[in-house]
GUNULO-447029 format. One record per residue (C-alpha): residue number from 0; x, y, z. Coordinates in Angstrom, 3 decimals, always signed. Example, Ala and Ser with C-alpha at 12.3 -4.5 7.8 and 13.67 -1.06 7.14 Angstrom:
<pts>
 resi     east    north       up
    0  +12.300   -4.500   +7.800
    1  +13.670   -1.060   +7.140
</pts>
This chain:
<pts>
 resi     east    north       up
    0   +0.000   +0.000   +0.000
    1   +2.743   +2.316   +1.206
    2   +4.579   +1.686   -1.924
    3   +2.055   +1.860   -4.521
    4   +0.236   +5.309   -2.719
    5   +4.219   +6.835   -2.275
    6   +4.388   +6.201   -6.270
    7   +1.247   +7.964   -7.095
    8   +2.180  +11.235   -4.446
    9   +5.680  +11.596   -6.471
   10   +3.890  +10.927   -9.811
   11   +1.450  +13.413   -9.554
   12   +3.790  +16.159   -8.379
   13   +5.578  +15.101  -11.833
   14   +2.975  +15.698  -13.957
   15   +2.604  +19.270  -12.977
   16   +7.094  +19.891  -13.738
   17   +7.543  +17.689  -16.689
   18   +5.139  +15.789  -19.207
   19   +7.743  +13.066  -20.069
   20   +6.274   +9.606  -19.281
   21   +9.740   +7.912  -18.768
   22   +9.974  +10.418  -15.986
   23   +6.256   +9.631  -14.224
   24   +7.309   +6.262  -14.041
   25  +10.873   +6.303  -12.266
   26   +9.396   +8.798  -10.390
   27   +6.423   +6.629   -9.641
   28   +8.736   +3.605   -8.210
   29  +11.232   +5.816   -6.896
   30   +8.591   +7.484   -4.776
   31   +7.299   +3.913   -3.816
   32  +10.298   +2.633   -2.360
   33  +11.512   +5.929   -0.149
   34   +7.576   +6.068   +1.441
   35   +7.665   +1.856   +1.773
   36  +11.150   +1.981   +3.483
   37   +9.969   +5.123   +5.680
   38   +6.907   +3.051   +6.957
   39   +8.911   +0.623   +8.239
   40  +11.831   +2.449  +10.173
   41   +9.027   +5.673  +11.018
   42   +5.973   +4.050  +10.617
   43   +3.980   +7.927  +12.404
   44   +6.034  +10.093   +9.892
   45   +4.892   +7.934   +7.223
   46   +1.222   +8.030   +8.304
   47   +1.506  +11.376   +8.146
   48   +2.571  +11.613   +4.752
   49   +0.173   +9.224   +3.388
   50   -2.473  +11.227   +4.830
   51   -1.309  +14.586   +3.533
   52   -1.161  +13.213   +0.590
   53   -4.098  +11.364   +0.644
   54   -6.516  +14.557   +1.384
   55   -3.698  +17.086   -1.055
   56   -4.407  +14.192   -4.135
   57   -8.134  +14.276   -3.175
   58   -8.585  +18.393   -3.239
   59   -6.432  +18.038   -6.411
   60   -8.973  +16.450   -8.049
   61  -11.956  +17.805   -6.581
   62  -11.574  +21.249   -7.067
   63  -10.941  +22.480  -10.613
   64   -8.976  +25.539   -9.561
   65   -5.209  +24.515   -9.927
   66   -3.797  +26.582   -7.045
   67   -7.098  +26.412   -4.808
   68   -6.521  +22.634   -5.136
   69   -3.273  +22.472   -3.923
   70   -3.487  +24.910   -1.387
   71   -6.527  +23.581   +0.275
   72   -5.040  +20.438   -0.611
   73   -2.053  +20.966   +1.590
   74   -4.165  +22.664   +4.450
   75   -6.333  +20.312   +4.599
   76   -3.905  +17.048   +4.164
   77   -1.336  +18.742   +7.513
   78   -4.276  +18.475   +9.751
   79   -5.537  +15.197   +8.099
   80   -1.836  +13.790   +8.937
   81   -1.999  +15.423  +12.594
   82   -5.350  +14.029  +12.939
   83   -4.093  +10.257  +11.873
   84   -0.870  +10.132  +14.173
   85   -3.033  +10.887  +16.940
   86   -6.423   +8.495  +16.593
   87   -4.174   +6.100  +14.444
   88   -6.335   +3.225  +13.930
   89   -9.851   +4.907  +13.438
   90   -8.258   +7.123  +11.180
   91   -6.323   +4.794   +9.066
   92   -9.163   +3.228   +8.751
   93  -11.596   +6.255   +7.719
   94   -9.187   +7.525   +5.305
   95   -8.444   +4.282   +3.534
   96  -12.248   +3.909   +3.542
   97  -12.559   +7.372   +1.725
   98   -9.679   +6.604   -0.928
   99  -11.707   +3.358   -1.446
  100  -14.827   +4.865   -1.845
  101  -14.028   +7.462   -4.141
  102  -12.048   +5.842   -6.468
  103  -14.827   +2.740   -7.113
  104  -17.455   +5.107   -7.685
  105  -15.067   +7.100  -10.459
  106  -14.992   +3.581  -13.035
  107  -18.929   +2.649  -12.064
  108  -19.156   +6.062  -13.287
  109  -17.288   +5.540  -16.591
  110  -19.371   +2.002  -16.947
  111  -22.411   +3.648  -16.991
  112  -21.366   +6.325  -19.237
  113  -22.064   +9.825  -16.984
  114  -19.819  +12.501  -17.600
  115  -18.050  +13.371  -14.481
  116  -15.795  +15.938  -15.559
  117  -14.612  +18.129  -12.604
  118  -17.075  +20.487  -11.472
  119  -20.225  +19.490  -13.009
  120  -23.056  +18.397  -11.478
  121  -22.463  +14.746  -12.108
  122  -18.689  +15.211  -10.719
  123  -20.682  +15.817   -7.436
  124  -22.754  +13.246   -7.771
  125  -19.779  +10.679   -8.263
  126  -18.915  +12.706   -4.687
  127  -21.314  +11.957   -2.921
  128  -21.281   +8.315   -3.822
  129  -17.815   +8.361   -3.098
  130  -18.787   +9.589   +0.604
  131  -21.150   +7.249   +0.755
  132  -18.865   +4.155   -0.033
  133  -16.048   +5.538   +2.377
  134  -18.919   +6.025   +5.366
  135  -20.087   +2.452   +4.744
  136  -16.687   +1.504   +4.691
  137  -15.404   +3.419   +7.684
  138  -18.096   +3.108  +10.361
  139  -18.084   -0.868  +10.793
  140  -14.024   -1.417  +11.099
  141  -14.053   +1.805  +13.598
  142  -16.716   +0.625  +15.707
  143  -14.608   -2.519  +16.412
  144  -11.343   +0.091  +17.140
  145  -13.358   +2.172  +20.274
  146  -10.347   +2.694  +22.792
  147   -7.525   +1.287  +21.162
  148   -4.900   +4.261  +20.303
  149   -1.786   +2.261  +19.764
  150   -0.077   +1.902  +16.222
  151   +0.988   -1.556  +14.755
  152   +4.851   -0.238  +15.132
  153   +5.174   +1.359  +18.813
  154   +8.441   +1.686  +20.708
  155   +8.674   -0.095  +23.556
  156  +12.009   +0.649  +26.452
  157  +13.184   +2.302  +23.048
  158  +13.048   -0.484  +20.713
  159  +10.863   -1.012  +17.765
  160   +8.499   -3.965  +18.549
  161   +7.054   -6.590  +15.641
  162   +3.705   -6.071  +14.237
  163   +1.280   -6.694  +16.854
  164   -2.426   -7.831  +16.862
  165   -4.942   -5.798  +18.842
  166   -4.852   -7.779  +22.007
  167   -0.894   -7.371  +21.966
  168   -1.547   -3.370  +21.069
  169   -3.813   -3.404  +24.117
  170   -1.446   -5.056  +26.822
  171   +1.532   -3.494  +25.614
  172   -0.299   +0.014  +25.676
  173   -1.870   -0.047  +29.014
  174   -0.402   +1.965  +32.035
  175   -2.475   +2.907  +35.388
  176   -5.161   +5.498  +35.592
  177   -5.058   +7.680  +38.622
  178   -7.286  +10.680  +37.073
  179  -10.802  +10.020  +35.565
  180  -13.638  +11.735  +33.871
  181  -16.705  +11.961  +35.552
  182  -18.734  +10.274  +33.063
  183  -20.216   +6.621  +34.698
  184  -19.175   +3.199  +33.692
  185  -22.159   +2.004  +31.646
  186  -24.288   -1.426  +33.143
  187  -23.457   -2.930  +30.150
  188  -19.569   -2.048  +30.202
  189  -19.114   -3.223  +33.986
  190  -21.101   -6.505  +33.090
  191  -18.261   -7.265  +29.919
  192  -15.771   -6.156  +32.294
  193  -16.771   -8.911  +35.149
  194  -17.740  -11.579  +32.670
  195  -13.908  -11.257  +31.430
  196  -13.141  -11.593  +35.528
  197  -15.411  -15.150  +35.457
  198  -13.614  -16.715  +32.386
  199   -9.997  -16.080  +33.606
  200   -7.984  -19.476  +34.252
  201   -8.727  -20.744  +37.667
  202   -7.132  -23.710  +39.581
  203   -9.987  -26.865  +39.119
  204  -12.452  -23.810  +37.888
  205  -13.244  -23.252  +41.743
  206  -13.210  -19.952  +41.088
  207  -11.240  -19.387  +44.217
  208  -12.040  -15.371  +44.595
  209  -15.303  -13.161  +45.232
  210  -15.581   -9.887  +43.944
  211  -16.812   -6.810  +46.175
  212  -18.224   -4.475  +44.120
  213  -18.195   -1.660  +45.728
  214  -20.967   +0.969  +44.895
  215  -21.796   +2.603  +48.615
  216  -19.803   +6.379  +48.226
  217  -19.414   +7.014  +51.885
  218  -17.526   +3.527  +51.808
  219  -15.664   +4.302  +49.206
  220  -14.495   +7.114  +50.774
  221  -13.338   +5.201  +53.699
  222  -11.257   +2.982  +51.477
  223   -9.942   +6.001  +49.426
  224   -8.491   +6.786  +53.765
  225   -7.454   +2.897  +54.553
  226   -5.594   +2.455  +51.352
  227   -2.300   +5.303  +51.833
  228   -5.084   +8.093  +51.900
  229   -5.479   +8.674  +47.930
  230   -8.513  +10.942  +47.384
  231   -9.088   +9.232  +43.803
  232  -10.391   +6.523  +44.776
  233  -13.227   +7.967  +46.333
  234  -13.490   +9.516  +42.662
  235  -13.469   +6.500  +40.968
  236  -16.728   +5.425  +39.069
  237  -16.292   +2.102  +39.607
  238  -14.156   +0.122  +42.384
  239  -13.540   -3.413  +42.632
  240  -12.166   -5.876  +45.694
  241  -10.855   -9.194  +44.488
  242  -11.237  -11.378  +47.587
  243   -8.926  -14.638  +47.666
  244  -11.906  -16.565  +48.918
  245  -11.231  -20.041  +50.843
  246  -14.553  -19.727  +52.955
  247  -17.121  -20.838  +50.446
  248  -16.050  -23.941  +49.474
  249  -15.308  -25.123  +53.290
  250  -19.139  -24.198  +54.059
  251  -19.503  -25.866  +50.756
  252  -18.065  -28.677  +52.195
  253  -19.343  -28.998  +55.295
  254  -22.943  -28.105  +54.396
  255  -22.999  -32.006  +52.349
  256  -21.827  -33.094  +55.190
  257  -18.043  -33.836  +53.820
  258  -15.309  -33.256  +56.891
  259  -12.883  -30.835  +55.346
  260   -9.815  -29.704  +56.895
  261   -9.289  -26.105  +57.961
  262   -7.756  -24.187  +54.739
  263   -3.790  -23.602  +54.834
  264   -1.111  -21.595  +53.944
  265   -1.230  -23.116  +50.109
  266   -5.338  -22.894  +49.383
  267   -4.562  -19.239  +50.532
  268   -1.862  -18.696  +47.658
  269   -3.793  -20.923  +45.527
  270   -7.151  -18.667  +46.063
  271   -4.707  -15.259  +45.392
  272   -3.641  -16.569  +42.516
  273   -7.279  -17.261  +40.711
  274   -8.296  -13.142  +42.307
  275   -5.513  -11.898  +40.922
  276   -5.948  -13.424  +37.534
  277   -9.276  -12.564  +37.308
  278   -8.484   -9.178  +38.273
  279   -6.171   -8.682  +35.323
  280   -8.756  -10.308  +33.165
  281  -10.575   -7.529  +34.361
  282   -8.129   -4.634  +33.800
  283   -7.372   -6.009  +30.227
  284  -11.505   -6.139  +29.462
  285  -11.594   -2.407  +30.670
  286   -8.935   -1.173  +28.550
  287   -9.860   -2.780  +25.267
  288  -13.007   -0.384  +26.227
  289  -11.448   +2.613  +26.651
  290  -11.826   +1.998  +30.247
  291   -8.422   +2.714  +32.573
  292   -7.529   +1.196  +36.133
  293   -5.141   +1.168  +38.643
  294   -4.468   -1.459  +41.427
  295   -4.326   -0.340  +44.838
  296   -1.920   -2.860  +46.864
  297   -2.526   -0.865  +49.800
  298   -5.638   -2.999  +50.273
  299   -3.901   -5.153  +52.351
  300   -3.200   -3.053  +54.949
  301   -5.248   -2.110  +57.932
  302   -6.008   -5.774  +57.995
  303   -8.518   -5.333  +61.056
  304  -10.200   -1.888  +59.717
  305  -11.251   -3.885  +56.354
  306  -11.988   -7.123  +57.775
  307  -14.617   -4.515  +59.009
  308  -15.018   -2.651  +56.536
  309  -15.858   -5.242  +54.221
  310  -17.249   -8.102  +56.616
  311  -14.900  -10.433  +55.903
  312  -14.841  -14.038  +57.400
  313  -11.453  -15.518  +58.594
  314  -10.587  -17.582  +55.340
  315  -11.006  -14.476  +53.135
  316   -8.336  -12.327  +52.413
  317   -8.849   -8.928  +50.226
  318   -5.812   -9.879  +47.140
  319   -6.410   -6.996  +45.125
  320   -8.313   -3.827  +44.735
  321   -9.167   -2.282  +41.400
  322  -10.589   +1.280  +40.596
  323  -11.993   +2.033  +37.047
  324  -12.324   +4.897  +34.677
  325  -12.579   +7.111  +31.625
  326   -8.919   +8.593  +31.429
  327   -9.042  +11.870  +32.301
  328   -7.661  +14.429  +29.687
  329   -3.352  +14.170  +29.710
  330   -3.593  +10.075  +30.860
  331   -3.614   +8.542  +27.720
  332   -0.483  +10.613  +26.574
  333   +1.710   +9.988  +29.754
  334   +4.649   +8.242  +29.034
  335   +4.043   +4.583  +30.060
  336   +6.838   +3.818  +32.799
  337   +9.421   +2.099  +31.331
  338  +10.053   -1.796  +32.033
  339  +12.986   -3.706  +32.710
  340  +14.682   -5.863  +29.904
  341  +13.670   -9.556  +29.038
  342  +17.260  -10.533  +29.365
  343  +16.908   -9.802  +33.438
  344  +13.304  -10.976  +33.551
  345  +13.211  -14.263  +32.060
  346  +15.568  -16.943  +33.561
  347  +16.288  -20.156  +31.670
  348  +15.562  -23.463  +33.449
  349  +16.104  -21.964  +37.090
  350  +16.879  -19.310  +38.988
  351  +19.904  -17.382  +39.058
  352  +20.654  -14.445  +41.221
  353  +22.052  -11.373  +39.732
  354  +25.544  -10.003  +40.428
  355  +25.560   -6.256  +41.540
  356  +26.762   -4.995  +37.936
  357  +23.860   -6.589  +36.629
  358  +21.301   -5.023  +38.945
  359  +22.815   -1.889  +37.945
  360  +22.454   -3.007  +34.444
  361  +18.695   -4.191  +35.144
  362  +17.347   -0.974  +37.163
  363  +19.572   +1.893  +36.245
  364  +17.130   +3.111  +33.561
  365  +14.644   +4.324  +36.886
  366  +17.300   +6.033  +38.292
  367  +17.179   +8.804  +35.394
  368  +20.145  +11.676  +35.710
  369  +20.363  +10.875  +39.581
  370  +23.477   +8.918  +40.788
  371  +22.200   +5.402  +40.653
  372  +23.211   +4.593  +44.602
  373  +21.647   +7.628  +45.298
  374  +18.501   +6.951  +43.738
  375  +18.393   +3.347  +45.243
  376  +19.070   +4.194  +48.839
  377  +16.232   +6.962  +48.361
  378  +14.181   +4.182  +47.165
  379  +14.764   +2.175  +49.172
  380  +13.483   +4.255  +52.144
  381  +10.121   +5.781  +50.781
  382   +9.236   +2.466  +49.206
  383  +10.904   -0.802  +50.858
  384  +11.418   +0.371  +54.542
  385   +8.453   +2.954  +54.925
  386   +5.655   +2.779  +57.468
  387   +2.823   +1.137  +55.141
  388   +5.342   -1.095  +53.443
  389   +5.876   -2.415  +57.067
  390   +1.974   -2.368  +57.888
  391   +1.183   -3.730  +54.856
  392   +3.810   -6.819  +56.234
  393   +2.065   -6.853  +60.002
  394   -1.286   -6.795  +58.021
  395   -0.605   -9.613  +55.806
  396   +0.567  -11.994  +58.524
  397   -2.419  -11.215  +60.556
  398   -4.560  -12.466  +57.845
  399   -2.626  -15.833  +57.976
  400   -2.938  -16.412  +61.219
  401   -6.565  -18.246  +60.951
  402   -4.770  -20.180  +57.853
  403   -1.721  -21.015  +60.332
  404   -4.262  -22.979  +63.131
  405   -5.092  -26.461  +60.647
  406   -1.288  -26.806  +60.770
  407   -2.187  -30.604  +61.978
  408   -4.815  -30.827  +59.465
  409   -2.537  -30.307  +56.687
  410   +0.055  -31.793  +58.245
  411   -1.704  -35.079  +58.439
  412   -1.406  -35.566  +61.778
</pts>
């Protein structure tokens, strides 16, 4: 496409220097190859090009005036360009649509006969069934593209990624949402968004989680003071609790008169596991909605306030807590945080602890211009040895005490 729509661009710009045809066509594949090579190696700068060019090849032909065409043509085609590098996607899609469009209903017209010469009436008419093609064409393709804002090349911890399907586009694409709109989560959005929770893997589909939806403002509010004291939360339109749950299936248990033994230590990592799947199931449902999140860990401190809060039996423990949104204006263009490389992450056939120059190598990206000892000490204390990181330790090991008392049970003894 690039190639062929590159040759056309440099062609056309030919035809108004020179009228030599030998020319038109080296300048046709010359102008092929530079705007095929560009789309790979700058795939935005080339999607703005083909969509200046696009809308300046379009005004060329639509308006008979040769210096009103290209100068509307050239207006019109920068902001078509600006327009495309932004919505990407919906865009891409809308202008191939209208290329489409217009140039099928320019041979149907020849078929039939009608003179379309520019500026008469039938010219228009051609138009308009142009139009019509390219809305036809357009509206079904976008409808499918609602959230998704992520180009097939994106640069990822500054390296050009493969071409990715949407799914990819979405998870690779997605940071945390701290600032929302005020506009509500539809019923029908929040139901797609907990159906995706339901069909997450779970361990022997026991579904080993319950999910607190939590709709009550004043209690949201409390949470918003529980969880580190972050006022958003309150804000959120929609918030979430993802409840490792090991209570229902002992009272399943027991109430068919089976003689379980008192959950442990492992049906409690087990049951964290299946909430915090379904949780991301969640977050990845939301954001292929146009829907952002953000985790709060912090639910797992105050292990006594929100065993209150939430009436929580002994055997459930609150894994993960979720808020939901429209991204506020300036979210979606934040720079996503940038993640460690694979080479760190992934460990072949066992683990193998780093040496201190690869650490460095590993985190010094997030220590930015600062020394990196600096930053790491300073990290170090807010983060790893602050008060809620301790809490949220004392916390946690409070809610394993009731998982700590079937120790025999487990044990086999």
């Amino acid at each position: 496409m690039y190639f062929l729509f590159g040759g056309m661009v440099l062609s056309l710009i030919a035809s108004h220097l020179t009228s030599a045809g030998r020319m038109h066509a080296a300048v046709f594949f010359v102008g092929g190859a530079v705007l095929a090579a560009l789309s790979f190696r700058l795939y935005l700068a080339s999607l703005f090009v083909f969509s200046l060019g696009l809308v300046w090849m379009s005004a060329c032909w639509l308006i008979p005036s040769h210096w009103a065409g290209h100068a509307a043509g050239i207006v019109a085609g920068v902001l078509a360009g600006v327009l495309v590098v932004k919505l990407t996607s919906p865009a891409i899609i809308l202008l191939t649509a209208a290329a489409g469009g217009f140039s099928a209903a320019k041979p149907v017209f020849l078929l039939l006969g009608l003179d379309a010469q520019a500026g008469s009436g039938m010219f228009w008419a051609m138009a308009a069934v142009g139009l019509a093609a390219a809305v036809l064409g357009g509206c079904v393709p976008v409808s499918h593209h609602k959230g998704l804002n992520v180009p097939p090349h994106i640069r990822q911890n500054g390296r050009k990624s493969q071409r990715m399907n949407e799914v990819l586009q979405q998870l690779y694409a997605r940071k945390s949402v701290r600032a929302f709109e005020e506009t509500e989560i539809t019923p029908q959005e929040k139901q797609a968004i907990l159906q995706a929770a339901f069909e997450a893997p779970s361990a022997g589909n026991q579904q080993l989680y319950t999910i607190l939806d939590i709709t009550d403002s004043d209690l949201k509010q409390a949470l918003s003071e529980t969880c580190d004291h972050q006022p958003f939360i309150a804000k959120a339109p929609m918030v979430l609790v993802f409840c490792a749950d090991c209570q229902k299936w002992l009272d399943a248990f027991s109430a068919c008169g089976c003689a379980p033994r008192r959950p442990g230590p492992g049906d409690l990592l087990l049951a964290a596991a299946d909430a915090c799947i379904a949780a991301q199931n969640a977050v990845t449902a939301a954001q292929s909605l146009g829907i952002g999140s953000c985790y709060i860990g912090d639910i797992l401190e105050n292990c006594e306030q929100h065993r209150a809060l939430l009436h929580l039996p002994e055997y459930v423990v609150p894994a993960a807590m979720l808020v939901f949104g429209r991204p506020a204006s300036g979210q979606l263009s934040r720079p996503k945080p940038r993640r460690c490389e694979a080479e760190f992450l992934v460990h072949e056939n066992g683990y193998r602890r780093m040496q201190a120059d690869e650490l460095r190598a590993m985190l010094g990206h997030k220590a930015a211009a600062r020394p990196y000892e600096e930053w790491m000490r300073s990290f170090c204390d807010f983060k790893y040895n602050s008060d809620f990181s301790r809490e949220m330790s004392r916390s946690a090991a409070e809610y394993l005490k009731p998982f700590e008392k079937g120790k025999d049970d487990w044990n086999g003894t």
